[in-house]
C-alpha positions in Angstrom: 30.3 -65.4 -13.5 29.8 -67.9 -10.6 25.8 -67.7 -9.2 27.6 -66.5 -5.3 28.8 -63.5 -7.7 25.5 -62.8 -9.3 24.1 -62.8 -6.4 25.7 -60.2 -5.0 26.0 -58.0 -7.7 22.4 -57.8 -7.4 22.5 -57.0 -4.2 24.9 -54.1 -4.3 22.8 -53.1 -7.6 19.5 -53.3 -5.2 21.2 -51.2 -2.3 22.8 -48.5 -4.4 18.9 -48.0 -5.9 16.8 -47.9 -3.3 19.5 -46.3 -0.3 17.0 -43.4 0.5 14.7 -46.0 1.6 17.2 -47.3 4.2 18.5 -43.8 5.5 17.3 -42.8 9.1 14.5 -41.0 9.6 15.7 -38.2 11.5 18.0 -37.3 8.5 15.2 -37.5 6.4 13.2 -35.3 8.5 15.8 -32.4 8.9 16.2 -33.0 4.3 12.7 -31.8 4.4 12.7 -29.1 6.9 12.9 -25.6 5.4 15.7 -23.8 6.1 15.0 -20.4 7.6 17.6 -18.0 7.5 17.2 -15.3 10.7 19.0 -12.1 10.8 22.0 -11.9 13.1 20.6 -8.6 14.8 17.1 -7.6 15.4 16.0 -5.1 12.3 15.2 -1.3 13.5 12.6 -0.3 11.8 12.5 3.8 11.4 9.2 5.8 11.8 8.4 8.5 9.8 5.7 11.0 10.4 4.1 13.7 8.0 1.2 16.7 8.3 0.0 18.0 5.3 -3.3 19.8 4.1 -5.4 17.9 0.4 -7.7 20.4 -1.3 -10.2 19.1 -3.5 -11.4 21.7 -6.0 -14.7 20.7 -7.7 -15.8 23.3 -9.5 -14.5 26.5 -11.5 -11.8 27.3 -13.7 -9.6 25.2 -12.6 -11.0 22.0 -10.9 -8.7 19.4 -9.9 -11.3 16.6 -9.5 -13.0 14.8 -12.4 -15.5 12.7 -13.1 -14.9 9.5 -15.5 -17.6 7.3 -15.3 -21.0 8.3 -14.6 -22.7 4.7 -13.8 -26.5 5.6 -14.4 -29.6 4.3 -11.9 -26.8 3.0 -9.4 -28.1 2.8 -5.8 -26.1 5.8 -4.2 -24.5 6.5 -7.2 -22.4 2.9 -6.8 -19.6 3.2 -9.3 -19.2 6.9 -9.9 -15.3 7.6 -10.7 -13.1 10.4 -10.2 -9.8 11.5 -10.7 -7.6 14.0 -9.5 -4.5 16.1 -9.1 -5.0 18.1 -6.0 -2.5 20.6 -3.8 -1.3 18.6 -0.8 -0.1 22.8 1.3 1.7 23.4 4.4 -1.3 25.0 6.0 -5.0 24.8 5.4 -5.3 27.7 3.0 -4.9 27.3 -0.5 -2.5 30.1 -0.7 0.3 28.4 2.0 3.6 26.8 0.5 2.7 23.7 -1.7 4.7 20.3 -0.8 3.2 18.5 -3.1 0.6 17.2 -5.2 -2.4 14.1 -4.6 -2.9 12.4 -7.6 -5.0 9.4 -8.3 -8.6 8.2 -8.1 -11.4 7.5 -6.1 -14.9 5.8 -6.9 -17.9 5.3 -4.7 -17.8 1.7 -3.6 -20.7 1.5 -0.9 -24.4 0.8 -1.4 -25.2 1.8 2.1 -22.9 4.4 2.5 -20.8 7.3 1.1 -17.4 4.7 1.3 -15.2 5.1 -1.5 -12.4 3.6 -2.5 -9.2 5.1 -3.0 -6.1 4.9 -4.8 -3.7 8.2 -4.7 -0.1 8.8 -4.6 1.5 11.7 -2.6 4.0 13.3 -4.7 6.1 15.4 -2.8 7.4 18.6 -4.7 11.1 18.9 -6.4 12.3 20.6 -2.9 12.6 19.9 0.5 13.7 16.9 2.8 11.2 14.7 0.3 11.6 16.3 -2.6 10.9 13.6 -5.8 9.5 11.0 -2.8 6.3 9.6 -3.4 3.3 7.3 -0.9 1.1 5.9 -2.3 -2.3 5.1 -0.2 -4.9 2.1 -1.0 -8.2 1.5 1.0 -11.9 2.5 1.9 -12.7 6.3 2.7 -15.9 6.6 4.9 -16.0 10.7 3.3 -18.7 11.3 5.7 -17.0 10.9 8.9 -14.9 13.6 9.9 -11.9 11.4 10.7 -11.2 8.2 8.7 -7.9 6.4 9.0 -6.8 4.5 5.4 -3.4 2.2 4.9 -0.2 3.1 3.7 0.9 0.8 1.2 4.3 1.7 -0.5 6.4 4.7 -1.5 9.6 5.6 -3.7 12.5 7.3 -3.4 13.0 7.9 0.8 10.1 6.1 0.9 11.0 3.2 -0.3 9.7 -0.1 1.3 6.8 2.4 3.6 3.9 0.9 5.1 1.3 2.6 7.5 -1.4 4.6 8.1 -2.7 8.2 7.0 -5.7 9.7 9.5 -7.7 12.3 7.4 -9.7 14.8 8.8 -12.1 16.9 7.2 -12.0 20.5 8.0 -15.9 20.9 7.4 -15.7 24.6 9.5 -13.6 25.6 6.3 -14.6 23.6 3.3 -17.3 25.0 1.0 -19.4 22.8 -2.1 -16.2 24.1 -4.7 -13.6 23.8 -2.0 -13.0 20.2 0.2 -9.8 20.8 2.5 -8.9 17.6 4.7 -5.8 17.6 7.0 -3.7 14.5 6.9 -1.7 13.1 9.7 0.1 10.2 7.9 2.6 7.4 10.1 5.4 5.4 8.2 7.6 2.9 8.9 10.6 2.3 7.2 13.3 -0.8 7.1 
């Protein structure tokens, strides 16, 4: 092999290797943008919007509120646990039609105040437009304020893909030490 052909063997051999280097850098640039896909039409989302009546029965026969941990010298009883299973009804008397059920937990979480922390899912009874559908709410519970607002952070079923809020109000006029009623207002969205 003559030294002209050498020569250029390693040349072609040292272009082939480093041609990245060489390419512009605009195409380089677009190589490394990400490529975002965006949707032909403009998504309508659907809102949803439910009224329902929680009763929290602490005492009696047949409480459906627990206690599960009973943190001991806590400053405001930080840390106390409860769980529950309580009728989510039509109206606010116990007695109207039950759509459901609450079940969960919630625990006190504050030092300076009554906030808890909750975690429930609405069940919604084996009849009706929801019937099987559950919500399930996450967040901070000020108990002590009449009205509270918490998110919305999923759902099955018809609810599948649900965010949004639920407003709780206390019904103190009606609620006694045995009996808590709230009235919940609760705001979906859905894809």
């Amino acid at each position: 092999m003559s030294h002209s052909h050498t020569l250029r063997f390693l040349f072609l051999f040292f272009c082939l290797i480093h041609a990245p280097l060489f390419s512009s850098s605009s195409q380089q640039e677009q190589e490394q943008q990400p490529h975002i896909m965006l949707p032909s039409q403009p998504t309508q989302k659907k809102l949803t919007t439910l009224h329902f009546y929680y009763h929290d029965i602490l005492e009696g026969e047949n409480p459906t509120v627990v206690q599960i941990i009973d943190p001991s010298n806590t400053p405001n009883s930080l840390g106390t646990t409860f769980m529950m299973d309580n009728a989510l009804t039509e109206g606010p008397e116990l007695s109207s039609k039950q759509v459901g059920r609450a079940q969960g937990m919630f625990g006190l979480a504050s030092i300076q105040d009554r906030g808890m922390v909750m975690l429930i899912n609405f069940a919604f009874s084996e009849e009706g437009e929801y019937k099987g559908s559950t919500l399930s709410m996450l967040g901070r519970n000020p108990v002590m304020d009449t009205v509270r607002e918490m998110p919305i952070v999923g759902g099955t079923r018809l609810f599948r893909f649900a965010s949004g809020f639920a407003i709780a109000k206390s019904l103190w006029s009606i609620s006694t030490e045995q009996h808590f009623v709230v009235e919940y207002n609760i705001t979906i969205s859905l894809p």
